[in-house]
PDB file with one MODEL, atoms N, CA, C and O in Angstrom:
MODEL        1
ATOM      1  N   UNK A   1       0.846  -1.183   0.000  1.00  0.00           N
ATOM      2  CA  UNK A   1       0.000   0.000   0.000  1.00  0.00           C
ATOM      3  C   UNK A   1       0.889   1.243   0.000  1.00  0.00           C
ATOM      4  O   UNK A   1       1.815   1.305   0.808  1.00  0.00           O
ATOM      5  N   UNK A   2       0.611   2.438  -1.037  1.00  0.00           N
ATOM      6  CA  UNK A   2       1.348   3.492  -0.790  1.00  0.00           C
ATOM      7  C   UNK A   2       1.229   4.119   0.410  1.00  0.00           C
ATOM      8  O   UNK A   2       0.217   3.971   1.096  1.00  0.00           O
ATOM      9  N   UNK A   3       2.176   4.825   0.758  1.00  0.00           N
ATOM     10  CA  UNK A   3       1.731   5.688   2.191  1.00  0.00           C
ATOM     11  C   UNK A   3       0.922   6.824   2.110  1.00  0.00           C
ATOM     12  O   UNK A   3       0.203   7.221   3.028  1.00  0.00           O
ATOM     13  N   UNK A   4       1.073   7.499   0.689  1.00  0.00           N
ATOM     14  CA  UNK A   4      -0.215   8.700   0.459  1.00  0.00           C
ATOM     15  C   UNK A   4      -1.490   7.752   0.709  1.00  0.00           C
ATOM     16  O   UNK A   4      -2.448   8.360   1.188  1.00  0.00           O
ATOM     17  N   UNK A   5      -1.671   6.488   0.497  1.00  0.00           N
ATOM     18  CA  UNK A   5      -3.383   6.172   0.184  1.00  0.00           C
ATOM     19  C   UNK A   5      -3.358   5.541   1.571  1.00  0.00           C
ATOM     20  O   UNK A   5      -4.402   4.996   1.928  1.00  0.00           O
ATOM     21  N   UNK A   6      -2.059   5.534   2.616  1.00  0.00           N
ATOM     22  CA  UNK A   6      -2.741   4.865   4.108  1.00  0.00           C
ATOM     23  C   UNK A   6      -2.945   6.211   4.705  1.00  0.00           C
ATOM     24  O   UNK A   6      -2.561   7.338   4.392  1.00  0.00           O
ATOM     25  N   UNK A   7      -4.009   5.507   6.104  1.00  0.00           N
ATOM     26  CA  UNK A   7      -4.520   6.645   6.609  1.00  0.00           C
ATOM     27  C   UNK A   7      -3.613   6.561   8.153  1.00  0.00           C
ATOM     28  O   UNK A   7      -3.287   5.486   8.657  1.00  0.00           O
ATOM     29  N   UNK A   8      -3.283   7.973   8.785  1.00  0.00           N
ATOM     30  CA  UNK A   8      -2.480   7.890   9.826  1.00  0.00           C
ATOM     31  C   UNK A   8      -2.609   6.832  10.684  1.00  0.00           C
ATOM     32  O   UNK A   8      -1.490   6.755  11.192  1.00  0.00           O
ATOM     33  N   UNK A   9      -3.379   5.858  11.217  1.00  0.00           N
ATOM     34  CA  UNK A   9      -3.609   4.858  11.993  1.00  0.00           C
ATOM     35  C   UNK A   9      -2.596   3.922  11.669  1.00  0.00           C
ATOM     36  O   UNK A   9      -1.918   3.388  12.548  1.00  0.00           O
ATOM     37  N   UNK A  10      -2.437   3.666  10.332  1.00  0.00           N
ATOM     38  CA  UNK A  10      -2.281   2.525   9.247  1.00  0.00           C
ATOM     39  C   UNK A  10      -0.828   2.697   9.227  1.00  0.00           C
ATOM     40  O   UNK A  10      -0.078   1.721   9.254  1.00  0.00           O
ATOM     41  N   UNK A  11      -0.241   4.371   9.161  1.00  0.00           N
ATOM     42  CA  UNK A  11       1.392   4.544   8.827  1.00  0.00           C
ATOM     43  C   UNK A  11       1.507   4.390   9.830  1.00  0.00           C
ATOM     44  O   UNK A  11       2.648   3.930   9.858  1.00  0.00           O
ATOM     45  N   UNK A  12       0.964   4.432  11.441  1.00  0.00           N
ATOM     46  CA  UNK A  12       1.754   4.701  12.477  1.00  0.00           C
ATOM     47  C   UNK A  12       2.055   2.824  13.051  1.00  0.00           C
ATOM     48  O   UNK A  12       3.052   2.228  13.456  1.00  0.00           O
ATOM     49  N   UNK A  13       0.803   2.473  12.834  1.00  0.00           N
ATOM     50  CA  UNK A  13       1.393   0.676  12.776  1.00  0.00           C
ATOM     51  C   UNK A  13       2.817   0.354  12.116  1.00  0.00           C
ATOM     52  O   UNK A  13       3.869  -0.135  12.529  1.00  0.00           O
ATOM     53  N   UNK A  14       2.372   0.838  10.946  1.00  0.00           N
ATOM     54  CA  UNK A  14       3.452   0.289   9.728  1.00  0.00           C
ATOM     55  C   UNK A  14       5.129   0.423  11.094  1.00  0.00           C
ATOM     56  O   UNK A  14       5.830  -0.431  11.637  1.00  0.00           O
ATOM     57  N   UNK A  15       5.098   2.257  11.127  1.00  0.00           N
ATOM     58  CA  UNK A  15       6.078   2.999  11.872  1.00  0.00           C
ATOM     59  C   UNK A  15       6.468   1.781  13.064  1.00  0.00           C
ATOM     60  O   UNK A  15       7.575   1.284  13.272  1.00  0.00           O
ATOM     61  N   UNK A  16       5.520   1.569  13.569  1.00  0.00           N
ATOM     62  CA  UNK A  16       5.810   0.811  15.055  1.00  0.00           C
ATOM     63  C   UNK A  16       6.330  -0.916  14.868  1.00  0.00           C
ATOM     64  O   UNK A  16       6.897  -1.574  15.740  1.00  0.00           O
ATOM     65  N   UNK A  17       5.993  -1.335  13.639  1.00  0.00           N
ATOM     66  CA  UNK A  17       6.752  -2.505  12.973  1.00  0.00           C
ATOM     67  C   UNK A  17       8.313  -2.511  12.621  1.00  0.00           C
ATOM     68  O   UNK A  17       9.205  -3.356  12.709  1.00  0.00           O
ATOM     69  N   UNK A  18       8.237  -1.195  12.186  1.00  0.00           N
ATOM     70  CA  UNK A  18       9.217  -0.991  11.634  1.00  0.00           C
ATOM     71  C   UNK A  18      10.536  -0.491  12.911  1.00  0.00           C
ATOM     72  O   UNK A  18      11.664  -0.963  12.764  1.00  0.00           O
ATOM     73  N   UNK A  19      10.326   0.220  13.795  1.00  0.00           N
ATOM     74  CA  UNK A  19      10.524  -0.007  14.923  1.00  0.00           C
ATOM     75  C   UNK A  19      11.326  -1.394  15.553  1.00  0.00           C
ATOM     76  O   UNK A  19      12.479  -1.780  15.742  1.00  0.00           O
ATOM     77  N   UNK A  20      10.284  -1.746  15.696  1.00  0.00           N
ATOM     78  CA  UNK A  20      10.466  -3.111  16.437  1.00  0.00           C
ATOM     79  C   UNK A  20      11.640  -4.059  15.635  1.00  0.00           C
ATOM     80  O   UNK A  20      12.490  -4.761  16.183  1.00  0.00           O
ATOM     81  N   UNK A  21      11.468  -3.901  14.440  1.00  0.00           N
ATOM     82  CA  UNK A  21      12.505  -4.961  13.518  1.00  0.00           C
ATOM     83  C   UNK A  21      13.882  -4.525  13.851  1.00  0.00           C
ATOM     84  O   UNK A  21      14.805  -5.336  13.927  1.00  0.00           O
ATOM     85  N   UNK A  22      13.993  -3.575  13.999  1.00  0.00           N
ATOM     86  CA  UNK A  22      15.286  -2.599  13.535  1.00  0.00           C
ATOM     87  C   UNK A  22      15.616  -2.628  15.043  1.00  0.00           C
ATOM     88  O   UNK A  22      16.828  -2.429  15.120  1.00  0.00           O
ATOM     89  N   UNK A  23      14.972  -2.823  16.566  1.00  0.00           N
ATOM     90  CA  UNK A  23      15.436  -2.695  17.370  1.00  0.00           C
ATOM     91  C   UNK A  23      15.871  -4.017  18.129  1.00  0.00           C
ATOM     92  O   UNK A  23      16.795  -4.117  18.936  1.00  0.00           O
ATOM     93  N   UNK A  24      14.937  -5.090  17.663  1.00  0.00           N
ATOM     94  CA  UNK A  24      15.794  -6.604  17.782  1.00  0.00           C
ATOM     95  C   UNK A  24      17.273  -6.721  17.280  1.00  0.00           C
ATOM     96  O   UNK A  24      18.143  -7.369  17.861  1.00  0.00           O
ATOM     97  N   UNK A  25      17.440  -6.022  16.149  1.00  0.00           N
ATOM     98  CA  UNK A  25      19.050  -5.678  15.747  1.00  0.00           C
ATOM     99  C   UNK A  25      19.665  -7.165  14.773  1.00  0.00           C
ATOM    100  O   UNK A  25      20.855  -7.349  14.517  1.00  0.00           O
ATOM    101  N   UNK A  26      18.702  -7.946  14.418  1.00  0.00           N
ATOM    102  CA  UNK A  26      18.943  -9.120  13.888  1.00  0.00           C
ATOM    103  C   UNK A  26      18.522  -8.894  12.413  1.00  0.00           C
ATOM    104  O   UNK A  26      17.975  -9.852  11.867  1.00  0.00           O
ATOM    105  N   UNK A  27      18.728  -7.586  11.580  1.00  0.00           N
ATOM    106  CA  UNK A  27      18.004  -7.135  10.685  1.00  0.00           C
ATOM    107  C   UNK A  27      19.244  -7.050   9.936  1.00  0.00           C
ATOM    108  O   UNK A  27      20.197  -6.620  10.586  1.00  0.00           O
ATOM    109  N   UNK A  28      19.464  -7.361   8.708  1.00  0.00           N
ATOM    110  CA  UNK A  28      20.626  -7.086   8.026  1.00  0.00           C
ATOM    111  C   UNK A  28      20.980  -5.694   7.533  1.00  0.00           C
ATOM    112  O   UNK A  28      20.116  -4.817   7.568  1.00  0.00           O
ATOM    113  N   UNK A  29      22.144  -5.450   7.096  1.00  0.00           N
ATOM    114  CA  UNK A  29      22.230  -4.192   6.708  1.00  0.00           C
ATOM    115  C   UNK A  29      21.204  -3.514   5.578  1.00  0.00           C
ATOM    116  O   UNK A  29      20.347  -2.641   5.711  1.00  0.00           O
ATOM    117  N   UNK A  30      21.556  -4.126   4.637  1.00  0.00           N
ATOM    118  CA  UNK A  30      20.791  -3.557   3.499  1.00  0.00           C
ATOM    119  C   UNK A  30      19.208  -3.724   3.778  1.00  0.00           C
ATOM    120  O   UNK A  30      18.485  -2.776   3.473  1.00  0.00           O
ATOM    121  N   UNK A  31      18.635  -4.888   4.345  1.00  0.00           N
ATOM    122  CA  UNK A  31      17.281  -4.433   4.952  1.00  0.00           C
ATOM    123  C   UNK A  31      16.852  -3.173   5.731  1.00  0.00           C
ATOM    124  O   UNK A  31      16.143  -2.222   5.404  1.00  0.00           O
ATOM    125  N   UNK A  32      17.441  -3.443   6.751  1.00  0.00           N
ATOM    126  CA  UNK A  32      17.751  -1.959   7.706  1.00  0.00           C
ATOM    127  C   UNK A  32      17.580  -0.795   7.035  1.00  0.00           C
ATOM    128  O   UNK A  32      16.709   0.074   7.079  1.00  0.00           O
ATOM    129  N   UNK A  33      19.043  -1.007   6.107  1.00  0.00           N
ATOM    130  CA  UNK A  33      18.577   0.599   5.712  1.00  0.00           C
ATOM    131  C   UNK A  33      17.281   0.473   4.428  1.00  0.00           C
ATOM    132  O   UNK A  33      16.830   1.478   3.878  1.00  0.00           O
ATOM    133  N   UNK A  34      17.027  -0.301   4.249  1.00  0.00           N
ATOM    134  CA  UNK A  34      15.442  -0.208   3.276  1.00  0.00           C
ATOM    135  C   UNK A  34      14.127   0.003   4.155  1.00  0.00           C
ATOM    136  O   UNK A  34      13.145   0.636   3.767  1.00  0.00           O
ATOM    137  N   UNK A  35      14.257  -0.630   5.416  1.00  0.00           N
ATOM    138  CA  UNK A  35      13.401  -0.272   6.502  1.00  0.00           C
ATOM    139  C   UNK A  35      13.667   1.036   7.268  1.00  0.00           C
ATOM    140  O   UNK A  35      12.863   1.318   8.157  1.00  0.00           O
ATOM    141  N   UNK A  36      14.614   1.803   7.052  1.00  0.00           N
ATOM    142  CA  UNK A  36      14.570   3.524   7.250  1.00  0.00           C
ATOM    143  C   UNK A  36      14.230   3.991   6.871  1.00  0.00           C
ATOM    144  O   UNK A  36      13.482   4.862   7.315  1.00  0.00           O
ATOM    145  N   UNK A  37      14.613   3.707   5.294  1.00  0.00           N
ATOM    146  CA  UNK A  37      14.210   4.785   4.290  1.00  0.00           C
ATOM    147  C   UNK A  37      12.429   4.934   4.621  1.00  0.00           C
ATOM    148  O   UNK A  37      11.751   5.940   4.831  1.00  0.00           O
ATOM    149  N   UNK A  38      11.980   3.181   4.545  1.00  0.00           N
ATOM    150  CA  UNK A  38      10.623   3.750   4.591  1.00  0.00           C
ATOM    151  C   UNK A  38      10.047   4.395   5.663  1.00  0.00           C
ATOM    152  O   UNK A  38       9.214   5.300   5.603  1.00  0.00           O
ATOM    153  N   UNK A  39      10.813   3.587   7.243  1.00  0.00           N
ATOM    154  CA  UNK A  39      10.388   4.630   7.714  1.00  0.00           C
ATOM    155  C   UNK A  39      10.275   6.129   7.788  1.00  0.00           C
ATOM    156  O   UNK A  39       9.228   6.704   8.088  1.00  0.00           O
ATOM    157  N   UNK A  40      11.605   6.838   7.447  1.00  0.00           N
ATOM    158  CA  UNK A  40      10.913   8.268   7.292  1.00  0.00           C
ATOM    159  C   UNK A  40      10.269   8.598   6.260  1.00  0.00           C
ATOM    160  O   UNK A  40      10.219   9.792   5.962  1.00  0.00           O
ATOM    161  N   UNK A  41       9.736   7.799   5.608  1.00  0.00           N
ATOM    162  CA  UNK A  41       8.930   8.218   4.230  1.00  0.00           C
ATOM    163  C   UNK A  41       7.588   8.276   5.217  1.00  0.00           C
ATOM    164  O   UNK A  41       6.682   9.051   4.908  1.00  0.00           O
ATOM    165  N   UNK A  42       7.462   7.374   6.513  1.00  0.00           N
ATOM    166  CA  UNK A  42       6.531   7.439   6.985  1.00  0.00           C
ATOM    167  C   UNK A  42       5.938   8.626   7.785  1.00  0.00           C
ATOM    168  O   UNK A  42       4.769   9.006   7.850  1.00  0.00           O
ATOM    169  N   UNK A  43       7.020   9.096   8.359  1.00  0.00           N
ATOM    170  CA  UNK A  43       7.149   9.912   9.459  1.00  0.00           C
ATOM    171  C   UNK A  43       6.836  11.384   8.930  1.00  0.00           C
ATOM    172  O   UNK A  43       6.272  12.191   9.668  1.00  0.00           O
ATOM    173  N   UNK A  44       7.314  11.789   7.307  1.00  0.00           N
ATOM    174  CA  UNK A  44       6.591  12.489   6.921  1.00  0.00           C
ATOM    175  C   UNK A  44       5.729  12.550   6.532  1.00  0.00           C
ATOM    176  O   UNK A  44       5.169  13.629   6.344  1.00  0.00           O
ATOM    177  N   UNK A  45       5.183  11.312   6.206  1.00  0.00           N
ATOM    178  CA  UNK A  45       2.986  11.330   5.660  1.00  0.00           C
ATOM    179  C   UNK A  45       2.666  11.177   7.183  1.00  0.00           C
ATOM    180  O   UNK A  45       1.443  11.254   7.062  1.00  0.00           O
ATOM    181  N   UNK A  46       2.890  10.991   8.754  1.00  0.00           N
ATOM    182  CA  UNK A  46       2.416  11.142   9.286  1.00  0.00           C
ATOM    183  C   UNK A  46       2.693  12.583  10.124  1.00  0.00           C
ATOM    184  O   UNK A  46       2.050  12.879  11.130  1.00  0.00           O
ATOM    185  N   UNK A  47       3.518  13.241   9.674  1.00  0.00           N
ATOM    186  CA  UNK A  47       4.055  14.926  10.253  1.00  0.00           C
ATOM    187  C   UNK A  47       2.817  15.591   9.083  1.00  0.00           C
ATOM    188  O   UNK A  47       2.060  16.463   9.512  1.00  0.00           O
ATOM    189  N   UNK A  48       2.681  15.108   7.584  1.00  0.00           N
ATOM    190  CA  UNK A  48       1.948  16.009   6.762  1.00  0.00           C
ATOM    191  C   UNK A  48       0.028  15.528   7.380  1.00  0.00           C
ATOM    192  O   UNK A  48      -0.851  16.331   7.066  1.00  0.00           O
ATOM    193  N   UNK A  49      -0.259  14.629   7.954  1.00  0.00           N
ATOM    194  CA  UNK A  49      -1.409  14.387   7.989  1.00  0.00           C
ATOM    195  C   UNK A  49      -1.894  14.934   9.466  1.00  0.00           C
ATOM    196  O   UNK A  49      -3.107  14.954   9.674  1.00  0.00           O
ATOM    197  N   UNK A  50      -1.030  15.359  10.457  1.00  0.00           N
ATOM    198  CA  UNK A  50      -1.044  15.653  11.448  1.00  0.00           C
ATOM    199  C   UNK A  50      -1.020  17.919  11.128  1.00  0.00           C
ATOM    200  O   UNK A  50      -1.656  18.649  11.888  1.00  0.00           O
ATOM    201  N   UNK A  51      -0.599  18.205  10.526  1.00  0.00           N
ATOM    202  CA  UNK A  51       0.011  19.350   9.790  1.00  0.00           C
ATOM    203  C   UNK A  51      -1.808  19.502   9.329  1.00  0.00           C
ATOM    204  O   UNK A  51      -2.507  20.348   9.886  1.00  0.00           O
ATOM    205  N   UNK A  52      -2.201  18.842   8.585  1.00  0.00           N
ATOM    206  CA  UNK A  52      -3.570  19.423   8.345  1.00  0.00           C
ATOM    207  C   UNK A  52      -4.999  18.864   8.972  1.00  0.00           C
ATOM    208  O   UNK A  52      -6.206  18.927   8.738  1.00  0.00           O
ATOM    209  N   UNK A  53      -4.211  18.362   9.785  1.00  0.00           N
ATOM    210  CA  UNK A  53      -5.553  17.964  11.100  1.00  0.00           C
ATOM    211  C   UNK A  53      -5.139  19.303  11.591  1.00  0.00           C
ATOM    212  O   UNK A  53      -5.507  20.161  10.788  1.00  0.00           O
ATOM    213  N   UNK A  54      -4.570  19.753  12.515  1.00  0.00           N
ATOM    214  CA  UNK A  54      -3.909  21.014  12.859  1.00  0.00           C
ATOM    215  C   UNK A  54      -4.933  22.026  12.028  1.00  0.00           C
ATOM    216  O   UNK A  54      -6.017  22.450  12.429  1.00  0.00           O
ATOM    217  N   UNK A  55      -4.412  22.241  11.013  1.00  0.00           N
ATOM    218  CA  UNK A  55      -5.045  23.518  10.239  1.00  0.00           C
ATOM    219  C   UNK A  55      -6.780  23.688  10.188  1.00  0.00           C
ATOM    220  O   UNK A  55      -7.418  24.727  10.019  1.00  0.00           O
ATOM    221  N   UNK A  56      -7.243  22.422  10.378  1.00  0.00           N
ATOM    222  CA  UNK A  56      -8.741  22.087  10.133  1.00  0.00           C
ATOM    223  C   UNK A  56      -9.397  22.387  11.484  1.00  0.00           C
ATOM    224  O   UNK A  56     -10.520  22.823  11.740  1.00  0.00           O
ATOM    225  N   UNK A  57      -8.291  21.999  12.344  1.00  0.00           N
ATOM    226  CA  UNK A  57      -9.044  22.693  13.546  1.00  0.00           C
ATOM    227  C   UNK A  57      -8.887  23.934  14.108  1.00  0.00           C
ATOM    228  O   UNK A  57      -9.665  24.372  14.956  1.00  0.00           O
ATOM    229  N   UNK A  58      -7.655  24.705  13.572  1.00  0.00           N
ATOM    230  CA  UNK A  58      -7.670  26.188  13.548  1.00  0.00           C
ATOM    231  C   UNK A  58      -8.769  26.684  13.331  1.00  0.00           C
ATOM    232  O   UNK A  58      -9.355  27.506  14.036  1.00  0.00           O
ATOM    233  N   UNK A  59      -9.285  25.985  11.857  1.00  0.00           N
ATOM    234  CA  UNK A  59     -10.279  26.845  10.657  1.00  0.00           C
ATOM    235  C   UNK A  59     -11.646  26.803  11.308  1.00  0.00           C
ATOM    236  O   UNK A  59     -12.510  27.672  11.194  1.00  0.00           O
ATOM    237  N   UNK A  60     -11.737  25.575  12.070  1.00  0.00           N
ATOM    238  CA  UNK A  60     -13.338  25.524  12.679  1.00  0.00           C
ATOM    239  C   UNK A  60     -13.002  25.991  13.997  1.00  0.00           C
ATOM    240  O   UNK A  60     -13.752  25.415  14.784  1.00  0.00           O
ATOM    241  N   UNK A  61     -12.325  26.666  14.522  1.00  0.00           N
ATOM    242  CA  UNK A  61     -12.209  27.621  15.857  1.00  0.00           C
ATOM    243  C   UNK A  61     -11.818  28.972  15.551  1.00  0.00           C
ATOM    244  O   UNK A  61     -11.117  29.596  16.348  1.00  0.00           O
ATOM    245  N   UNK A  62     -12.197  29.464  14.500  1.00  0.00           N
ATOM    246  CA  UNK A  62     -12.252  30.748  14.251  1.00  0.00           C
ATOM    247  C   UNK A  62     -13.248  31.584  14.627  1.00  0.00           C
ATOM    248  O   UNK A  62     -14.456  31.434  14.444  1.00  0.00           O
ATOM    249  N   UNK A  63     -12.660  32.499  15.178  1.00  0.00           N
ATOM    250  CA  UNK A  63     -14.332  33.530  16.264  1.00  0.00           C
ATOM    251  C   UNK A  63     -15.034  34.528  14.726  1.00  0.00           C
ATOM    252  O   UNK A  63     -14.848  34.140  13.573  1.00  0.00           O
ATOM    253  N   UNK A  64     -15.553  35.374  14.962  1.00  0.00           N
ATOM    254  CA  UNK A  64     -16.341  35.648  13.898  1.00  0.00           C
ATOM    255  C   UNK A  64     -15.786  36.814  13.556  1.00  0.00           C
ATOM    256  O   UNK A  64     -16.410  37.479  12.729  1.00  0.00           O
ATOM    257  N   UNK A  65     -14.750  37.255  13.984  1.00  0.00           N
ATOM    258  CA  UNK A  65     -13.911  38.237  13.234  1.00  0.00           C
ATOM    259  C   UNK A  65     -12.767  37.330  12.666  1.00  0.00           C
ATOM    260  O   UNK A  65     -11.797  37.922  12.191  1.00  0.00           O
ATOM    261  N   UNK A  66     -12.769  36.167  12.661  1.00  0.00           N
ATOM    262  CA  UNK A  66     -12.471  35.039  11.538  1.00  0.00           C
ATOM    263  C   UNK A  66     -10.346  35.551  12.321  1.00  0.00           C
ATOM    264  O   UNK A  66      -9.336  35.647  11.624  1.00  0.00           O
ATOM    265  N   UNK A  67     -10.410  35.670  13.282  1.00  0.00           N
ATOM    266  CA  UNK A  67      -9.240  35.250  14.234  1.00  0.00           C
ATOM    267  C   UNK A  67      -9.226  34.377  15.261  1.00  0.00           C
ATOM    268  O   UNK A  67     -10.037  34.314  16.185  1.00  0.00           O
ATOM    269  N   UNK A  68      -7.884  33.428  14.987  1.00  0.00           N
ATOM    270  CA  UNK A  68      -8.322  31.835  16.023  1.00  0.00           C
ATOM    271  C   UNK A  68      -8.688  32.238  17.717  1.00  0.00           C
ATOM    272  O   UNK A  68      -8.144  32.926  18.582  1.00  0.00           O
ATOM    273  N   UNK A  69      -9.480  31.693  17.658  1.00  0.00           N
ATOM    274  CA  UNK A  69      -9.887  31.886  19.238  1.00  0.00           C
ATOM    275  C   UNK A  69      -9.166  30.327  20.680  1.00  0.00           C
ATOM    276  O   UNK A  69      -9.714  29.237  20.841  1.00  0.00           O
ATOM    277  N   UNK A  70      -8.746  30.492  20.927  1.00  0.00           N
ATOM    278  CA  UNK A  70      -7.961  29.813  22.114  1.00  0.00           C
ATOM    279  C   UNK A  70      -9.211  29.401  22.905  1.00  0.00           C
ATOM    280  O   UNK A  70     -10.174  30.160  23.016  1.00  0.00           O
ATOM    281  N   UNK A  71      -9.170  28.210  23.435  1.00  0.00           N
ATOM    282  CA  UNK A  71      -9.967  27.907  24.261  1.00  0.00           C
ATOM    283  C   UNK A  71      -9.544  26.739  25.042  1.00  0.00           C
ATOM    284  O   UNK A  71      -8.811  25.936  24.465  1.00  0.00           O
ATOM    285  N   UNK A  72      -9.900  26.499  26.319  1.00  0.00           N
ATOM    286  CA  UNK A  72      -9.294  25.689  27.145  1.00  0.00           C
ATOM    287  C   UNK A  72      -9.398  24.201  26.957  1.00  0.00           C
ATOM    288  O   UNK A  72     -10.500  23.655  26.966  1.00  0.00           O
ATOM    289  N   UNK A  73      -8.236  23.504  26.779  1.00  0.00           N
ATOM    290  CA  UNK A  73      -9.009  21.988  26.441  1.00  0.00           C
ATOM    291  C   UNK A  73      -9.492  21.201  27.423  1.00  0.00           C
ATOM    292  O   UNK A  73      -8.617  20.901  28.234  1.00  0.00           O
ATOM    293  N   UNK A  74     -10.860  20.628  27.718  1.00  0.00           N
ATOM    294  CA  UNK A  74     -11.002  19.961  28.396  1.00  0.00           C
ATOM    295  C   UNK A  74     -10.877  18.008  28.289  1.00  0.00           C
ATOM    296  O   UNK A  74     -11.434  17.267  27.480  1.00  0.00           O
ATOM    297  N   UNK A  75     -10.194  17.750  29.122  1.00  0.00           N
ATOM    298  CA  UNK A  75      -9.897  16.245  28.434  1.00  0.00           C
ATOM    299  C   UNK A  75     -10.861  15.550  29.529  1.00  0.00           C
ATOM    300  O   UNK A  75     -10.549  14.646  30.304  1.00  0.00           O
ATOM    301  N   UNK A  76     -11.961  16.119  29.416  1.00  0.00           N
ATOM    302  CA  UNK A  76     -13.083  14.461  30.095  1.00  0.00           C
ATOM    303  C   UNK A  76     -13.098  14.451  31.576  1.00  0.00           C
ATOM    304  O   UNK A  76     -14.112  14.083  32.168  1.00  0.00           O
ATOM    305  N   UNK A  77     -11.970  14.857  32.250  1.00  0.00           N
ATOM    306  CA  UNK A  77     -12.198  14.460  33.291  1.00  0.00           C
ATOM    307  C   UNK A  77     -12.322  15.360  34.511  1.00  0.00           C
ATOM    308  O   UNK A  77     -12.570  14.875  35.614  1.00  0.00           O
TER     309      UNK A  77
ENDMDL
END
């Protein structure tokens, strides 16, 4: 699966596989570094998908003089 068509859930698994292989250390070289590369191929579709979650929630917390309005987060508890 390309990483543009996975959805952040999906790269961050991939990420955490990829992880794990590379930290058992029983990974050969040239794998290794083929399992870097992708990982940061990952790390930026998940920095760019995080980047416009970000922006989307700027855009729907805009006060009505259409400047972001700050508001306290409440986490549930």
């Amino acid at each position: 699966m390309k990483q543009e068509s996975q959805t952040f859930e999906q790269s961050l698994a991939r990420l955490e596989e990829i992880v794990k292989q590379m930290e058992r250390g029983d990974v050969p070289l040239e794998q290794a570094l083929s399992l870097f590369e992708e990982g940061t191929g990952l790390v930026g579709s998940c920095t760019k998908l995080l980047d416009e979650a970000e922006l989307k929630v700027v855009q729907l917390t805009k006060g009505a003089d259409g400047t972001p309005q700050e508001t306290e987060f409440a986490d549930g508890e």
